[in-house]
N, C-alpha and C positions, 0 to 999 in steps of 0.2 A: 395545487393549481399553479401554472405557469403565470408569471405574467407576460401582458402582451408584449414586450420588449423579447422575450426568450420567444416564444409565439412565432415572432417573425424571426429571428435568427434561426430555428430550428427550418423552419419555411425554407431557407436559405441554403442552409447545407447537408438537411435530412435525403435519403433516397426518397421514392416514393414508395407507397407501402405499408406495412403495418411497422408501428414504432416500439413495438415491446414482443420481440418475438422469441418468445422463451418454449423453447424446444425440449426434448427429453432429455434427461439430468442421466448424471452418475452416481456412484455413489458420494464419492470427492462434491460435487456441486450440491447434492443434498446435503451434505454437513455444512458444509459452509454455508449455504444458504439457513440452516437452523441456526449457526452460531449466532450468526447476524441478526437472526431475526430476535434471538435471546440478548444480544450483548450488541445492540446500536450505539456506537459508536466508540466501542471501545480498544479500540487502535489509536485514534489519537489522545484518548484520557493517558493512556499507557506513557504514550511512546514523545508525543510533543511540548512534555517538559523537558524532556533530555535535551542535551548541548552537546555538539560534536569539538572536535580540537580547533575549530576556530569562533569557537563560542555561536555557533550557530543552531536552530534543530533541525532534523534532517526535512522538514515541509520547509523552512527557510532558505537550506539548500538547493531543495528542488526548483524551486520556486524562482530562483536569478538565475536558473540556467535561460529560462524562457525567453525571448524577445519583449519589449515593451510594446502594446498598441495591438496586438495580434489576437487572430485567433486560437483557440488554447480547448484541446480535450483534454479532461484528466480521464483516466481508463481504470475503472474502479475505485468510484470517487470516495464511496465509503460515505461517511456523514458531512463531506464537503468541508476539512479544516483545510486541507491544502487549497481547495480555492480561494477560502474566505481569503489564504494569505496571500493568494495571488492576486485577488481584487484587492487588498491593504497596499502590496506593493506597487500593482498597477491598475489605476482606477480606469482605464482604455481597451483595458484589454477585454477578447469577447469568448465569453468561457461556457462550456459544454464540460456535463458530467456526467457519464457512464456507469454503470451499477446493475448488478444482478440483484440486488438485496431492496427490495420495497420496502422496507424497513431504515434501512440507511438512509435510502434515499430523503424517506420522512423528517428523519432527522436530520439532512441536509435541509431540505425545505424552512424548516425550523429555522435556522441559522440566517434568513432570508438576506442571501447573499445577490448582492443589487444586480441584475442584469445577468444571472446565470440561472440557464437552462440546464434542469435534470434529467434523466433519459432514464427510462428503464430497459435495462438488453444487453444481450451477451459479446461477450468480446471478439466468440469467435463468430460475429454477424453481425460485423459493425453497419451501423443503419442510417452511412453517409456518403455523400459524393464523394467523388473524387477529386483529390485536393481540396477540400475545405476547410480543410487547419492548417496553419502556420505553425504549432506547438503540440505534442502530446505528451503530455507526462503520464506518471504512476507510481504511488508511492506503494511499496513493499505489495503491489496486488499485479504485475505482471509477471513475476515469480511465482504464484498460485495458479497460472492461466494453465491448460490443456496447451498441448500444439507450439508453445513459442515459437519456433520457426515461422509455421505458415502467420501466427498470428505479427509478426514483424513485419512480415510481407503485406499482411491487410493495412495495418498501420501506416506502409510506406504507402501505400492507394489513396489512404484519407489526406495526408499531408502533402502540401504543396512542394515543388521543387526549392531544396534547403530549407526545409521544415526542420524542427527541429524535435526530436525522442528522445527522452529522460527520466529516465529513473532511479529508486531508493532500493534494493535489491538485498537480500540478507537478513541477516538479524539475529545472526547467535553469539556464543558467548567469547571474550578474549582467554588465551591461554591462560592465564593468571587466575589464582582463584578470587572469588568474589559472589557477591549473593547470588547472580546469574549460574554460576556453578552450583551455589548450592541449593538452589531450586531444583535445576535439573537433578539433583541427587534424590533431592525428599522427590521428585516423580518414579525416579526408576526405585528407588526401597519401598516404594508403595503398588504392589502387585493388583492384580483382578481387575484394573481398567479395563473397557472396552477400547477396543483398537481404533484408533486415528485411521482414515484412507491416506493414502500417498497423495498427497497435494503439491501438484507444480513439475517444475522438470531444474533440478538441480544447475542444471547448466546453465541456470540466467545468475546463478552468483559466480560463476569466476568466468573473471575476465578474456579470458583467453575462448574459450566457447562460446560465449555471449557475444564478443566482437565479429567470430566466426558466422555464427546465425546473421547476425545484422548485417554481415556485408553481403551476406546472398541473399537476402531482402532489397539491396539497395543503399544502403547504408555505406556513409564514408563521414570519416573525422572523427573517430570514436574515441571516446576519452572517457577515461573511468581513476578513480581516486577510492579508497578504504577513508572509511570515519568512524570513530570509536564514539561511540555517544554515553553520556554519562547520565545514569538512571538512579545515582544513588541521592539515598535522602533518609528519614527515619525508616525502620522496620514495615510499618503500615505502607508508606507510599511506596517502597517498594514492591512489597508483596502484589500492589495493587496493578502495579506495572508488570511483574513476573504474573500473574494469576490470569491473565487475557489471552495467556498462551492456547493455541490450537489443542492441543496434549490435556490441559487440566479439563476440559472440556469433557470428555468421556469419562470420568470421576462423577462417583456419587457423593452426595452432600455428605456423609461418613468418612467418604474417601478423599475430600478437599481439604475436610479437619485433620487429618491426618500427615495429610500433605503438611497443613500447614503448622503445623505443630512440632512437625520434622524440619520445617525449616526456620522455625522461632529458637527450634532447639541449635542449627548450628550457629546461626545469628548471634544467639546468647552465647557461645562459646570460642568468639574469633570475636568481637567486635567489643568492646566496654562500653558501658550502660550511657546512655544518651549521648554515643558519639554515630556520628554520620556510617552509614553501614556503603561500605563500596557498592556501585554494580554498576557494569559495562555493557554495551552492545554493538556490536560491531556489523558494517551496513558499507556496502559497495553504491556510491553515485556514481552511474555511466549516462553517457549524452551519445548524441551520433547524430549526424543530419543528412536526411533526405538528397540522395543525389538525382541531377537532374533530369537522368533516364533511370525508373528503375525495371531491374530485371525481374 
């Protein structure tokens, strides 16, 4: 249940209409919508311990791109930690969160984050005026979306003239070897999974394409930076961090053992016994603001 604080903010910059308008899926949006529904919240248990190279995590990052005082969509908010950290940093600002996943969403709720309203609805039907944010972020979930083009172009709709769009984009592994590697190893020596759908459109992680889409949306001042984020810690908290991967996901509980057994095994054989086990991930943050006419 909303409180009346979100009540009237939604009032304020919802279209009119129905607010949870979930339409026919793909295959892609039915997994995902199962992972979610199995594993709430488990993108930031993973991923917002990590520290990037200026001791930051990558929701901390996102999160001072924003303006202070504004309005703020996050776009697949997931179980709401990046808001949480966006109301921690700024207690003014007025925030809307986005979510296919009723499940997440819950678990946002849960987190009863002061003065933010949850949404249920799809990205590509955003279910807002025009110009009614000053900020939209997304951490690692506009990279999942269908469409990024046209969906950038929606986004430049909701956001006001020099709004600002930001995202955490990425998330694989450094050249170097490291746990991150060798997960991916114990996935691929371990045969008979059911197959993953294609999720997302490759071209919101490099920069060069991504800036390309955003300026035929409208978009200008784009700025993008690489962050290495650091996941290591004992054998368990890693794995814990590696195992929320999309991919382990179609593994049978036989086949997760296996998995993980395959990777306790390299673990034990590159690392000495209760020392720190490496693991990296590496994550593209790009911004870009709203220009005053968009096309």
């Amino acid at each position: 249940m909303l409180h009346a604080i979100d009540r009237a903010h939604l009032r304020a910059v919802a279209a009119t209409g129905e607010m949870n308008p979930m339409t026919a899926s793909d295959g892609a949006e039915d997994f995902l919508r199962a992972f979610h529904r199995d594993r709430p919240g488990c993108t930031s248990a993973a991923i917002a311990r990590g520290r990037g190279e200026h001791g930051h995590s990558s929701y901390a990052s996102l999160a001072a791109l924003v303006p202070s005082g504004v309005r703020v969509l996050d776009l697949g908010c997931g179980d709401g930690y990046l808001l949480a950290t966006i109301r921690a940093r700024d207690p003014g600002a007025r925030l809307v969160g986005l979510d296919l996943s009723a499940d997440e969403l819950a678990a946002a709720r849960a987190r009863a984050i002061p003065g933010a309203a949850l949404v249920q609805g799809r990205a590509d039907a955003l279910p807002f005026v025009d110009g009614a944010f000053d900020g939209c972020v997304s951490h690692l979930a506009y990279m999942l979306m269908p469409e990024p083009a046209a969906l950038a172009t929606a986004i430049a709709r909701v956001l006001a003239p020099g709004g600002v769009f930001a995202i955490v984009t990425g998330g694989g592994p450094l050249a170097t070897e490291d746990a991150f590697s060798w997960y991916l190893d114990a996935l691929r020596d371990t045969p008979g999974r059911a197959e993953v759908p294609r999720l997302g459109d490759r071209r919101t992680r490099d920069p060069v394409t991504l800036e390309a889409m955003w300026r035929a949306a409208g978009f200008e001042a784009f700025t993008w930076r690489r962050d290495v984020l650091d996941l290591g810690g004992t054998p368990d908290e890693v794995w814990a961090s590696m195992a929320t991967s999309y991919e382990i996901a179609s593994a049978s509980g036989a086949q997760v053992a296996e998995i993980r057994a395959r990777f306790d095994a390299a673990v034990a054989a590159r690392v000495a016994p209760g020392a720190r086990v490496p693991c990296a991930m590496v994550v593209g943050i790009a911004s870009a603001r709203r220009a005053a006419l968009t096309r």
